[in-house]
VOROVO-762345 format. One line per 10 residues: number of its first residue (from 1); their letters; for each residue x, y, z of C-alpha. Coordinates in pm, whole numbers. Example, Ala and Ser with C-alpha at 12.3 -4.5 7.8 and 13.67 -1.06 7.14 Angstrom:
1 = AS = 1230,-450,780 | 1367,-106,714
This chain:
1 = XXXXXXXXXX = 2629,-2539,3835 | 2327,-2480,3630 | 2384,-2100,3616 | 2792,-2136,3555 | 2660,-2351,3284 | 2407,-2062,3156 | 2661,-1784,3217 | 2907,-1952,3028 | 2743,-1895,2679 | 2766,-1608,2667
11 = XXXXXXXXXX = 2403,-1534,2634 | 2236,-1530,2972 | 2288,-1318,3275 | 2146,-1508,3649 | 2027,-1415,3947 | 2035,-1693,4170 | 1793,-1693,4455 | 1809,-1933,4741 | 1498,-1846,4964 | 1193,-1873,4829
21 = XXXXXXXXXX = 1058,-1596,5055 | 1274,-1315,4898 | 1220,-1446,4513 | 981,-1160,4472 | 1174,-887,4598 | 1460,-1070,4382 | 1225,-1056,4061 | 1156,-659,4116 | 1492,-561,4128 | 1624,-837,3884
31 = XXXXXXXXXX = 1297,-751,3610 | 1431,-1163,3416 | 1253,-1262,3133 | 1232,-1588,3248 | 1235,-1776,3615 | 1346,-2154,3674 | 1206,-2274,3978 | 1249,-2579,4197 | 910,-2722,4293 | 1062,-2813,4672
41 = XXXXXXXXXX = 1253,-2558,4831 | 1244,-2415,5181 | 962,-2191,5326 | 737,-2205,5019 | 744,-2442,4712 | 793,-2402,4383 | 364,-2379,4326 | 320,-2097,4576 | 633,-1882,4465 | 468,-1944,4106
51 = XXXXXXXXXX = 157,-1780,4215 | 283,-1493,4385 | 439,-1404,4058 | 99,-1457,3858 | -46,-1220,4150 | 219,-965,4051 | 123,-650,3875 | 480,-673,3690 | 576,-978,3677 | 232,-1158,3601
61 = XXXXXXXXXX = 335,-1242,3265 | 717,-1399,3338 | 751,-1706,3182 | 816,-1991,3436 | 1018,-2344,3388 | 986,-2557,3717 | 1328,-2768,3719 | 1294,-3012,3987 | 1421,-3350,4089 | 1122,-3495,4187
71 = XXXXXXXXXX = 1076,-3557,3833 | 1266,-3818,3640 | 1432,-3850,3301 | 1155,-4102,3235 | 885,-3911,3347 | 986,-3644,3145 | 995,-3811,2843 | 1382,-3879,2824 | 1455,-3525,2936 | 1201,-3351,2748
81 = XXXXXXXXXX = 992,-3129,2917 | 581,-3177,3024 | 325,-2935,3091 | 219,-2943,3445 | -61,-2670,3583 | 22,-2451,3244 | 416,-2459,3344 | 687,-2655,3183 | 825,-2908,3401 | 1216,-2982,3360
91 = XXXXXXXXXX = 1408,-3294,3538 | 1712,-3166,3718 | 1930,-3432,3491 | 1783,-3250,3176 | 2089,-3183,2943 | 2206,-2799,2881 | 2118,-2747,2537 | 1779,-2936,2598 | 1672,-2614,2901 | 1829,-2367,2670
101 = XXXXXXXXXX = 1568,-2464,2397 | 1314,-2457,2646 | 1448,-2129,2766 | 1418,-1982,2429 | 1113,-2119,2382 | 950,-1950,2681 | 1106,-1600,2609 | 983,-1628,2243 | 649,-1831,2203 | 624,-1751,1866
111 = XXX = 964,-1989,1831 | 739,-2244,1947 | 703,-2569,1618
């Protein structure tokens, strides 16, 4: 749903990636600006697929949102995101145009207030 809901502005193309163990090889072809991850997902989490990237000749610099449910709306501030570990963290429940300011954000941090 998330990347229908992306998509359908008009403004973002998305690779969706389903196991963690391929999100690298996924990345290289892909080259995104940006990566949502889930903190829980299957064979590796969300931390370790994080650092593979920051291990990556290429891709050491993508910008990475973790969007997970293991975080609530509360702990996030009413949707808003936290820092975590130098990463934004995201609630799953987070509304569209709040992770497409986040988004932006991360792709330009000189947009940053």
């Amino acid at each position: 749903m998330l990347k229908l809901a992306l998509e359908r502005t008009g403004d973002y193309e998305v690779r969706e990636e389903n196991r963690a163990t391929h999100a690298l090889a996924t990345a290289e072809d892909f080259q995104p600006d940006m990566m949502l991850l889930d903190i829980c997902m299957p064979d590796l989490d969300g931390g370790e697929v994080a650092f593979q990237f920051k291990g990556h000749r290429q891709l050491k610099r993508l910008p990475i949102i973790f969007f997970t449910s293991i975080v609530s709306e509360r702990d996030a501030a009413n949707g808003k995101p936290f820092v975590s570990g130098g990463f934004r963290v995201l609630p799953k429940t987070v509304a569209i145009p709040t992770l497409i300011q986040c988004i932006e954000e991360e792709i330009d941090p000189g947009s940053l207030q």
